[in-house]
C-alpha positions, 0 to 999 in steps of 0.5 A: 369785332365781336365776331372775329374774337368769337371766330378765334374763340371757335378755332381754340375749342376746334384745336382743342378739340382734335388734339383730343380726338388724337389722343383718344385714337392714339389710345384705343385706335389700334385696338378698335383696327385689330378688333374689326380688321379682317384677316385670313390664316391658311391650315397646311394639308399636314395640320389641324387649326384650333380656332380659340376666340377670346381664349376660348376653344371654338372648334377643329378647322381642316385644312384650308383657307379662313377668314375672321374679323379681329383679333378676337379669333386665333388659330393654333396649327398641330402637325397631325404627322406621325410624331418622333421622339428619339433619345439617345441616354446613359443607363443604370441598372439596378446592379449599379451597371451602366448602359447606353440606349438608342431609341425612338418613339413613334406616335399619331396625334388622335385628338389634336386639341387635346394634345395642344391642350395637354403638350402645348404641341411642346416636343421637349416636354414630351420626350423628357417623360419618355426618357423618365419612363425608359430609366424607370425600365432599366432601374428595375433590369441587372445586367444579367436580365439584358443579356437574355434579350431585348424583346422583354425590354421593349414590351417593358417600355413599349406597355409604359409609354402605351399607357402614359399617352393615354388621355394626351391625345397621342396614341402610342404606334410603336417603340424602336430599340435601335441600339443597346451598348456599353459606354466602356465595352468590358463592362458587360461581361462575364468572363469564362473561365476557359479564358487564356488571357485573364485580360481578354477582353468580353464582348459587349451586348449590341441589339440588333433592331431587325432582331426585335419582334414587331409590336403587339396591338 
């Protein structure tokens, strides 16, 4: 009789004993599996990997195929492709004129860490400060110093955006002015006074890319 209640005895502490080991596993199982699973990421020819572990920056992978144990490894990809950001936007002048612009900036990716680090490769970010830069160039501009030309523009913007992505990892490769243009036509005009029709209306000021000089390095 004795041993019969201590074999039921036993069986209770076994039973108790597994649901205790089902918590515990359901508790940390998952995490000791994603700490000592092994797992493969594959760098694109176009990108760079940034190998973090633990949150830390590691190195600079190249392209290929790679394999870390857990979770403690994580890869980020940066497209080391030439960078667009184009911006199409509504001008003021300082004589309160206003303009619309088109225009993209190019540019490489020189430090792809940096650039993570400094951007988060977030191209929203990046283009809002170029379009802050652009409007800094034109407040300072009348309607009158645009019609001399568009050359002195571009170097205007192009020394601003060289210099702001210095020390981001993005080096500056050129500006393109694609087109300059009035929302309302006539509001760039002067009239001459040879004019027949005091209605007639100006011509507005269109800048053609192919007139703008190559970039100066």
């Amino acid at each position: 009789m004795g041993a019969v209640v201590g074999f039921l005895v036993g069986l209770v502490w076994l039973w108790v004993i597994i649901r205790i080991a089902l918590w515990v596993w359901r508790m940390v199982g998952p995490a000791l599996m994603a700490r000592f699973s092994r797992r493969a990421v594959t760098v694109e020819a176009t990108d760079a990997g940034l190998l973090y572990c633990d949150g830390v920056f590691q190195r600079v992978l190249s392209p290929g195929s790679y394999r870390f144990w857990g979770a403690r490894n994580v890869v980020h990809c940066v497209d080391m492709r030439p960078w667009q950001f184009h911006s199409e936007q509504v001008l003021q002048t300082q004589d309160h004129g206003q303009i619309v612009m088109i225009g993209t900036l190019i540019a490489s990716v020189t430090d792809p860490h940096l650039f993570y680090e400094s951007h988060q490769a977030h191209r929203d970010a990046i283009l809002s400060w170029m379009r802050s830069q652009i409007r800094e160039v034109f407040a300072i501009l009348t309607l009158q110093d645009i019609r001399k030309g568009a050359w002195p523009i571009v170097e205007s913007i192009q020394g601003r955006l060289t210099d702001g992505l210095a020390g981001s990892g993005l080096a500056f490769v050129r500006f393109d002015l694609e087109e300059l243009r009035l929302p309302v036509p006539d509001r760039l005009f002067i009239a001459d006074d040879d004019s027949a029709d005091a209605g007639e209306e100006g011509q507005a000021v269109d800048f053609d890319p192919d007139d703008v000089p190559p970039v100066r390095h």
